[in-house]
C-alpha positions in Angstrom: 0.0 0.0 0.0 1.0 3.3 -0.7 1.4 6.2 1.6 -1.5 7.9 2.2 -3.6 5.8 0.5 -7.2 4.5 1.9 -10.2 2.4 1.3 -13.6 3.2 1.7 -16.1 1.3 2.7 -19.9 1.5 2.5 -22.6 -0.5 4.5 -26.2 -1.2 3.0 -28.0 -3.2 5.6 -31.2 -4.0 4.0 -31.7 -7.7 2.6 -34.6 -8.6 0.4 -34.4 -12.0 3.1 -32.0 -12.4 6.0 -29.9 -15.9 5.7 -30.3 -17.9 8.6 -26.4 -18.0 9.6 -26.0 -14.1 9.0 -25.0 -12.3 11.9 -24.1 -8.9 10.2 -26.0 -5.6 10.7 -28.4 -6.7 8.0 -32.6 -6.4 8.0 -35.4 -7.4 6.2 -38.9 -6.0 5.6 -37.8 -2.2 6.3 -37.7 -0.9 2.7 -39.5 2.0 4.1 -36.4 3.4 5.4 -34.4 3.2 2.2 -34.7 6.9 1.6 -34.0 7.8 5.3 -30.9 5.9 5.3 -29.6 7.2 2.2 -29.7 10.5 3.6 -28.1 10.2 6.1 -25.6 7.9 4.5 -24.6 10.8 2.0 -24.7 13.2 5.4 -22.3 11.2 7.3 -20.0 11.2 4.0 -20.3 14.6 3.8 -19.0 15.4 7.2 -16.3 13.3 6.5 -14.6 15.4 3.6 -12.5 17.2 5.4 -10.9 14.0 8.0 -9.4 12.2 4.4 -8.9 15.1 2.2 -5.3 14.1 2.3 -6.1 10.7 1.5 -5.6 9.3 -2.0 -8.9 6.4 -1.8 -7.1 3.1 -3.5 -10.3 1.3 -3.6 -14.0 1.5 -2.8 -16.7 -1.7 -1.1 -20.2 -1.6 -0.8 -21.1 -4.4 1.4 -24.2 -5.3 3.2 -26.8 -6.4 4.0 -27.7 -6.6 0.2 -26.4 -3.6 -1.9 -28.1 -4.9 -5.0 -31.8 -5.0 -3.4 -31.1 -1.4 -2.7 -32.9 1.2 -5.1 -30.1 1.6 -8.2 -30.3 5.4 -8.2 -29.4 5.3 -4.5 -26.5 3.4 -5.7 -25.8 6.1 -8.1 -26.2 9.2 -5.4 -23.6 7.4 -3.5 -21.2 6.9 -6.1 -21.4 10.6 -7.2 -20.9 11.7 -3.7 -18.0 9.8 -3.5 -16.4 11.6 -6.8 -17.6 14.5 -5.7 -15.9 14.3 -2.1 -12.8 12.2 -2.5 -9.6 11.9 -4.2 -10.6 8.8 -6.3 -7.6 7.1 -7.4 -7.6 6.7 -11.0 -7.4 2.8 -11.2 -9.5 2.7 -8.4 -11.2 -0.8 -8.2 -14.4 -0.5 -7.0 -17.1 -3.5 -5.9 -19.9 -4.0 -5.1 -21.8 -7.1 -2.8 -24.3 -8.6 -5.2 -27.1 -11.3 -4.6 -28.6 -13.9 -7.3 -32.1 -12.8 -7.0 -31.4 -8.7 -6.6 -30.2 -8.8 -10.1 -31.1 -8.4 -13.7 -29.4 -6.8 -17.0 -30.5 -3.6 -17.3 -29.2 -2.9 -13.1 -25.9 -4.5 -13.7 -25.7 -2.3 -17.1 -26.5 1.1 -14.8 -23.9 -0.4 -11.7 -21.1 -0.4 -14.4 -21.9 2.7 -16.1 -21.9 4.5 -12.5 -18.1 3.3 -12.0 -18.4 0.1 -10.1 -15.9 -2.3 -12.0 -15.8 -5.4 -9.9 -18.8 -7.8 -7.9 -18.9 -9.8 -5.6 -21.4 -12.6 -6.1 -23.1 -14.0 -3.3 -23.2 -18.2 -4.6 -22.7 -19.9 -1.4 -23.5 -23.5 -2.9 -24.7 -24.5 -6.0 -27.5 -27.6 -5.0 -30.8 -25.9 -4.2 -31.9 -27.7 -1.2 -28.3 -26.9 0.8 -29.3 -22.8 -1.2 -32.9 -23.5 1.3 -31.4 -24.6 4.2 -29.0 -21.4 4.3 -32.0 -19.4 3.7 -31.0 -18.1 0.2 -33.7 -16.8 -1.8 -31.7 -18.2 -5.6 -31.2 -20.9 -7.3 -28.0 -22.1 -9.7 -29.5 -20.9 -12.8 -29.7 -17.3 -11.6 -26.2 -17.6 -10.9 -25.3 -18.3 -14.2 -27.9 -16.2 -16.1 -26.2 -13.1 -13.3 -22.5 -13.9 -14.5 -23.8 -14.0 -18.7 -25.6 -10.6 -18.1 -22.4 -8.8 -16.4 -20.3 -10.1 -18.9 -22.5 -9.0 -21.2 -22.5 -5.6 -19.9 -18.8 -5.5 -19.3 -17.8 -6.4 -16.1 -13.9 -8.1 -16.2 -14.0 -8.9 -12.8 -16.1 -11.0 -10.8 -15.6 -12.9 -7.7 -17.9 -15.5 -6.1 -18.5 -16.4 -2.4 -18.8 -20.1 -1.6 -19.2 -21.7 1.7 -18.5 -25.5 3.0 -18.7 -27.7 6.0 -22.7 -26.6 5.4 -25.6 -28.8 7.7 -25.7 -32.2 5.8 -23.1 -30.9 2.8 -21.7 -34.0 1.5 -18.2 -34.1 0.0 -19.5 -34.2 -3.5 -21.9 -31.5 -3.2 -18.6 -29.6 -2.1 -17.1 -31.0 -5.6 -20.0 -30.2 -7.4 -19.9 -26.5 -6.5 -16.4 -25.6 -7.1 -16.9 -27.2 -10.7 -19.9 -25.6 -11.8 -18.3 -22.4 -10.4 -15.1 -22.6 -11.9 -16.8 -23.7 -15.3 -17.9 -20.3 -15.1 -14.7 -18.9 -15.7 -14.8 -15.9 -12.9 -11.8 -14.3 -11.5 -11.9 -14.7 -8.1 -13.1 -17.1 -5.8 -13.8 -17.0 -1.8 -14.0 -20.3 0.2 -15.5 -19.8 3.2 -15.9 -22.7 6.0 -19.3 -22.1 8.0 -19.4 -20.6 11.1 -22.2 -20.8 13.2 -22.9 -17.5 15.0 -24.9 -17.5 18.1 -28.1 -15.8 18.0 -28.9 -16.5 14.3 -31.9 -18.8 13.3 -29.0 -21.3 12.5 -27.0 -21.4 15.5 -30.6 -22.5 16.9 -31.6 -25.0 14.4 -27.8 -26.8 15.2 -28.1 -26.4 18.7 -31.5 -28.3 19.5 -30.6 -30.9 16.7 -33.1 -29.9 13.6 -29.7 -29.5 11.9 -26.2 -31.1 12.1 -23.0 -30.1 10.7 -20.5 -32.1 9.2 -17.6 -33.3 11.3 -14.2 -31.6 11.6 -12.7 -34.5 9.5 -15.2 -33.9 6.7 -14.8 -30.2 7.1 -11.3 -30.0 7.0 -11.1 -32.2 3.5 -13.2 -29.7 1.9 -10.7 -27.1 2.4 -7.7 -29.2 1.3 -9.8 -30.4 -2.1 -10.6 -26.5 -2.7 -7.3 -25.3 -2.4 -6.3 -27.9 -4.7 -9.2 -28.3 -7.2 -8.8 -24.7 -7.8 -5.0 -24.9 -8.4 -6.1 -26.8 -11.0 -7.8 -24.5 -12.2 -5.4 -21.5 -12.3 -6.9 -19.9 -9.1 -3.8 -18.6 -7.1 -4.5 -19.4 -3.4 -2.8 -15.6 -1.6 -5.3 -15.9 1.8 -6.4 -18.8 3.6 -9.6 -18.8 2.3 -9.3 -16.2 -1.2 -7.9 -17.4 -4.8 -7.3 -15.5 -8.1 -6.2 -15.6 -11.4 -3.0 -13.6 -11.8 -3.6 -10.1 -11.6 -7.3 -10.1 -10.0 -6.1 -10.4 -5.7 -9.0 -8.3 -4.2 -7.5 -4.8 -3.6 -9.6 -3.8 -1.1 -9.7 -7.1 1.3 -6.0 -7.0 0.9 -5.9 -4.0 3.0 -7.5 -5.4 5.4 -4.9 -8.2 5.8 -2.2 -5.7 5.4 -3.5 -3.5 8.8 -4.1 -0.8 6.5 -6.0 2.3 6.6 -9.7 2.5 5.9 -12.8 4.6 6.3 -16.6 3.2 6.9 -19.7 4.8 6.2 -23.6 3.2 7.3 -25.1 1.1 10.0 -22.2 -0.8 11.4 -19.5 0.2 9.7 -16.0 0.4 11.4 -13.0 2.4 10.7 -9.4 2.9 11.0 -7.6 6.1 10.6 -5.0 7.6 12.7 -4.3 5.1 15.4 -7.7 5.0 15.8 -10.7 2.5 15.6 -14.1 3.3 15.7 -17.5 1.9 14.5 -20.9 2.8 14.3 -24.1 2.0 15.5 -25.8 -1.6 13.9 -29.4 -0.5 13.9 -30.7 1.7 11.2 -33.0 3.5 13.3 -30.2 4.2 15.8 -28.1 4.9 13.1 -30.2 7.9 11.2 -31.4 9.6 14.3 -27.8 10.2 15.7 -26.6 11.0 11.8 -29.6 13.6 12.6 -28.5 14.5 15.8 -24.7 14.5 15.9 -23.7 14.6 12.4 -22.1 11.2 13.1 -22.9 7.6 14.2 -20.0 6.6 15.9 -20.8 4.0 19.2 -17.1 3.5 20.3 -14.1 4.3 19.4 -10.5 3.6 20.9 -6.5 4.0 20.4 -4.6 1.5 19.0 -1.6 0.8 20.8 1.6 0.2 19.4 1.8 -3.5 20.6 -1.9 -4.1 20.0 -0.8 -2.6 16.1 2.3 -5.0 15.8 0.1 -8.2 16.8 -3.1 -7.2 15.2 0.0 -6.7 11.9 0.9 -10.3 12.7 -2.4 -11.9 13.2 -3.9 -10.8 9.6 -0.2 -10.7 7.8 -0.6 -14.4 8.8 -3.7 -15.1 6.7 -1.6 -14.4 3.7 0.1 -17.1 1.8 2.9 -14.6 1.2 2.8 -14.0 5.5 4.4 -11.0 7.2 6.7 -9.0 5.2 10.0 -8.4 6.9 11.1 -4.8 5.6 7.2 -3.5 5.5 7.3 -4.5 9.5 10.6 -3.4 9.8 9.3 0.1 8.3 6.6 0.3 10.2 7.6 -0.6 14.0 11.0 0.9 13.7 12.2 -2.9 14.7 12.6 -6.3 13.0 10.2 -9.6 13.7 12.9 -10.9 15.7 13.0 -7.9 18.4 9.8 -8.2 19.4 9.1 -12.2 18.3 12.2 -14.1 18.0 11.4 -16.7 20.7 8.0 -17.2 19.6 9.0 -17.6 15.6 11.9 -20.2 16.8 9.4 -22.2 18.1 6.5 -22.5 16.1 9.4 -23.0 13.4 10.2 -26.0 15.2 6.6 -27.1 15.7 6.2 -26.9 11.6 3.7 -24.2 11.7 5.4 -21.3 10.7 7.8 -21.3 8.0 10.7 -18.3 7.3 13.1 -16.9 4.2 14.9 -13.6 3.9 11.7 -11.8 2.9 8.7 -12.9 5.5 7.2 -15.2 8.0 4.2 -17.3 6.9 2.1 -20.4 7.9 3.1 -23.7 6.8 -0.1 -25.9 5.9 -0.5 -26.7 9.1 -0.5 -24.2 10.5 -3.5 -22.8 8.5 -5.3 -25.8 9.6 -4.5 -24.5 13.7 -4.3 -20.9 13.4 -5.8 -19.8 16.3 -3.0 -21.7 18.2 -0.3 -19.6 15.9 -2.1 -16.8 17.3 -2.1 -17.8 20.8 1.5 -17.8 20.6 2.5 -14.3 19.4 -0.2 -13.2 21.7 1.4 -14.0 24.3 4.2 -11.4 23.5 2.3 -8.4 23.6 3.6 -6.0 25.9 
């Protein structure tokens, strides 16, 4: 990343259905307060000019909650208050969260005309009845007619979100989807293993038995078939669960892993600017009153320590297949890996979870499959 260079990123909470496993600030049956929430979406943006006028903005990501089930000229306002506002870089990529279902021709047509050059396809599995047990409102063949008509329209970058380890997902259900996907020849590709999150419908369902989940083993062999099926198919694994044809690594996300800088607008949303973290309120109503009030939404926000900044570096360096760049951390902290971590790297070298050249730290195999006990360990050296 570049100096003084940001993302931007932009919550729309409202869902045409609510999955039962989500657990984001996402709701359904409020489309009444579409044009409330837009309003005081653009307000907080507004207000926000002047904190990232120094900011060059690297990439943009509308997320939700559904962004496609929200109004398309809403979509546009929000773009043109982003030119309007911010330094928009150039080769900016832009995406947008999309669902089967939300979508047809003529929308996708108007998303890329407004600037959006990349989606992010909600497909999750590919066999209807494991599509109903989620609590997804599409089927397969909306998938593909969705991926024809952005083609069509000229979209050269798509990526598609799959999950596994679903209730009662067989292995070759698992095989099935990453062929049929892959057949469709998209650029990117995010493998996800189910987590079940308390408070959701789901988490219910599992927990007084209407529902089981497959067993670690089972689990586990999913992810080792992905990562190699889509080898196979030219997909470059660069985070535990993210692949991409040369050239197409998600811009955006990869800040994330980096610990880099970013800005969040809507319901939710969290930041990090400045040493700072902050987030706003989840609930829409909650959210557009204090927009009205305050100008802002902000619930919390807090300083990030150096030796929170160095771990938190660590911990989401790690989910790279490249790991933790040496010289960028060396750069950053004013000190090597070793000066703060040499005991810890030793011996989780010697366990075979992490593995170490001239340029970076990263996770053998192994330790992908135990991470949170990689974690654990450099945990433990925070000051």
């Amino acid at each position: 990343m570049k100096d003084g260079e940001i993302g931007i990123y932009i919550h729309i909470p409202f869902c045409m259905k609510k999955c039962l496993y989500c657990d984001f600030p996402s709701y359904a049956g409020v489309k009444w307060q579409m044009a409330p929430y837009l309003k005081a979406l653009l307000k907080e943006m507004k207000a926000a000019r002047d904190e990232i006028a120094d900011y060059n903005i690297g990439s943009i990501y509308i997320g939700g909650g559904t962004p496609t089930f929200f109004k398309t000229p809403y979509i546009s306002s929000i773009m043109e208050t982003c030119t309007s506002l911010f330094n928009i870089d150039g080769a900016a990529e832009v995406t947008i969260e999309a669902n089967p279902g939300t979508l047809n021709k003529e929308r996708l047509k108007v998303l890329r005309e407004m600037g959006i050059n990349r989606l992010s396809i909600g497909v999750q599995a590919w066999q209807t009845g494991l599509l109903r047990t989620l609590g997804r409102i599409h089927d397969s063949n909306q998938v593909i007619s969705d991926i024809d008509w952005a083609r069509e329209v000229g979209f050269e970058n798509i990526s598609v979100d799959l999950m596994f380890g679903l209730p009662n997902q067989t292995f070759d259900q698992w095989a099935e989807t990453l062929d049929n996907v892959c057949n469709l020849d998209v650029e990117h590709v995010s493998a996800y293993s189910l987590k079940v999150e308390e408070g959701t419908p789901l988490y219910t369902m599992v927990a007084n038995g209407t529902l089981e989940l497959v067993d670690e083993d089972t689990e586990r062999n999913m992810y080792h078939h992905g990562i190699s099926f889509l080898k196979s198919k030219g997909y470059i694994q660069y985070e535990i669960s993210n692949f991409a044809k040369e050239g197409y690594r998600s811009r955006h996300n990869l800040r994330y892993w980096k610990n880099g800088e970013y800005i969040g607008f809507g319901c939710g949303a969290h930041s990090y600017l400045r040493g700072m973290r902050r987030y706003n309120y989840p609930q829409i109503e909650k959210y557009i009153d204090t927009i009205e009030k305050r100008g802002h939404a902000i619930a919390d926000s807090e300083y990030v320590g150096k030796d929170i900044e160095r771990f938190e570096t660590v911990m989401m360096g790690l989910r790279l297949m490249e790991g933790v760049n040496k010289r960028e951390f060396l750069e950053r902290f004013g000190n090597s890996l070793d000066f703060y971590y040499g005991d810890v790297i030793l011996k989780l070298k010697t366990d075979g979870l992490l593995r170490e050249d001239d340029t970076s730290i990263c996770l053998t195999m192994r330790g992908m499959d135990i991470q949170n006990t990689v974690l654990l360990a450099f945990l433990d050296y925070m000051e």
